[in-house]
Steps between C-alpha positions, in 0.01 A plus 500: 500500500230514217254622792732750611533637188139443385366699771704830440403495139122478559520753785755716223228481227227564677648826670673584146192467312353846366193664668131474313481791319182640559298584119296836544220531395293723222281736653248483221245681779197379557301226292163636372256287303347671181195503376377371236452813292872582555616134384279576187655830446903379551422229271353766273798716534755220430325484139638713256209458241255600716722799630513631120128471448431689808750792414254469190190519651620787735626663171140500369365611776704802545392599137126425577552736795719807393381471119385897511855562650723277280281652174548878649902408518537402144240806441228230304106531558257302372298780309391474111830696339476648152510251330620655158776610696674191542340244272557451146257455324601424147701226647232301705429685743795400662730737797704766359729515774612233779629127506537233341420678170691837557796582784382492887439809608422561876155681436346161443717233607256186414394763115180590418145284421452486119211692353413706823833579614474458874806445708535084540710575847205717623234171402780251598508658858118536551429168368672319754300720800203360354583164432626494903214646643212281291718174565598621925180633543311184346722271701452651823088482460535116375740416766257639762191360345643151492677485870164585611300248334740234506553550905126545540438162246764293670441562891122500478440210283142368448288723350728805456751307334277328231332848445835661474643201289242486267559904436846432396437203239238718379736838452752205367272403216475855378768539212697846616530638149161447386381723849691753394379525141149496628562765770680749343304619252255543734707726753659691131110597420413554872762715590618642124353857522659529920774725571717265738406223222886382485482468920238315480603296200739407732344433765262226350815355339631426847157363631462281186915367616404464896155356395619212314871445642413399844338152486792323446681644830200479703494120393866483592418625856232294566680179448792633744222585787327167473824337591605797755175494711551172652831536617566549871538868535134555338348256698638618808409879375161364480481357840628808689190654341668721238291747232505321177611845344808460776603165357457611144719770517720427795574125483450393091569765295856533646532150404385597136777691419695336265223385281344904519819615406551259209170538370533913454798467344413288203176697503681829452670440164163317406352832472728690376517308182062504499490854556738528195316231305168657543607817408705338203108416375357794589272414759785604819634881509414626182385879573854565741864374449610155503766289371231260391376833262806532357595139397168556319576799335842367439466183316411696176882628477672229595659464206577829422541642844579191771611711809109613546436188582789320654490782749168441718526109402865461693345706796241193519749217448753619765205582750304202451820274505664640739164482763446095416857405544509693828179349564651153447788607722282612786348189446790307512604680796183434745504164447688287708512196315699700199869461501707698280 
């Protein structure tokens, strides 16, 4: 009897028991791999520091770039005003008009330079074009000069790379500041009585920056390149009989990347603070406009008249700060080892 009735209830439960449902699937489309430039950039984008420093940097650059149309909006020039016009004189010197020491007024937003009278928005604006184009263009020449020699140093070896070596401890030994107190005087009697003497003030500026900023990435790339070109894909370039030229550009300095990248953007804010220091001294910008200029003619009226200076010296803080954390981020972000 129990195997009459045992058989029904197996054949019962296995005919009563509910179907496999079958679980569909996601069609998350196709799987693509990324490269490593856009793992560096979502990893980039996911941090919120380096997001704000950007918006920043873009900031400044949209000022260095539309300064003539931002200072024609708010209807400000840099031109030598009247000066009796809008500066006291029995009372230092000092605005007669404008913030912090009288109401804002829309005519000059950022008030007026003590003494001369020129429009702080107008020098504010133009000070910042300057300041970006020394510091980008200075950068760009260093960063070329020292991917060249450190590839060349690096791949060749032997000669070449003690030659090229021995250039860069020498450069290294030569204190910056003390270069630049020797050479401009020189270029300020050269080129004193020229016409273009402020485009060419600036221009030596930027080869003194380039001339002694690019030893130290040039030593960077070297030391990458001596461990790159015995790995397998240079040694099999080399067998198939490829240009050296080919392998430089084509098969390391892909591979160079990250450290390139990292290198130009502590660089940047490097220069923006020397181009600011050196004109701070007098031996940078002096015969154009620069916020270094004005933190020097400002520190006399600090105490009497603090926005002058605060002004031009916030513009560096938030630029320069702004371009080493985001350096640090990018940093951060390229290397795969970092885990935030």
């Amino acid at each position: 009897m129990s195997a009459a009735t045992t058989g029904p209830e197996i054949q019962g439960t296995l005919s009563e028991a509910p179907p496999d449902k079958k679980r569909k699937k996601k069609d998350d489309g196709p799987i693509t791999g990324k490269s490593p430039s856009q793992i560096a950039w979502g990893r980039l984008r996911r941090d919120k520091i380096a997001m704000l420093c950007l918006a920043v940097v873009f900031f400044f650059v949209f000022i260095a770039v539309f300064a003539g149309v931002i200072a024609n909006f708010f209807n400000v020039t840099t031109e030598t005003q009247f000066a009796t016009e809008f500066i006291d004189v029995l009372n230092g010197n000092l605005p007669k008009i404008g913030p912090p020491l009288h109401g804002f007024t829309m005519e000059h937003p950022f008030g007026l330079a003590p003494a001369s009278g020129d429009d702080n928005l107008a020098y504010w604006l133009y000070g910042c074009r300057t300041s970006l184009i020394i510091a980008g263009t200075s950068t760009l020449f260093a960063a070329v000069v020292g991917i060249v020699l450190g590839l060349l140093a690096g791949f060749l070896g032997g000669g070449v790379d003690k030659g090229i070596s021995f250039v860069i401890d020498l450069f290294l030994t030569i204190p910056f500041l003390l270069a630049a107190l020797v050479l401009a005087p020189i270029v300020n009697e050269r080129f004193a009585l020229s016409d273009n003497y402020a485009s060419i003030q600036k221009l030596v500026l930027i080869c003194i920056l380039a001339f002694f900023g690019w030893m130290g990435l040039a030593r960077l790339i070297r030391g990458e390149v001596l461990s790159l070109r015995e790995r397998e894909f240079v040694q099999a370039a080399r067998v198939i009989g490829m240009p050296t030229r080919r392998i430089l550009v084509r098969e390391l300095l892909p591979n160079l990347a990250a450290p390139i990248v990292i290198s130009i953007s502590l660089m940047l804010p490097a220069f923006v603070a020397a181009e600011a220091g050196l004109a701070y001294l007098g031996i940078g910008v002096t015969d154009g406009i620069s916020w270094g200029q004005v933190i020097l003619k400002a520190t006399k009226y600090f105490e009497t008249y603090p926005l002058y200076l605060w002004e031009p010296l916030l513009g560096i803080v938030a630029l320069v700060l702004s371009l080493n954390l985001l350096g640090d981020a990018i940093r951060d972000a390229m290397d795969p080892k970092t885990r935030r």
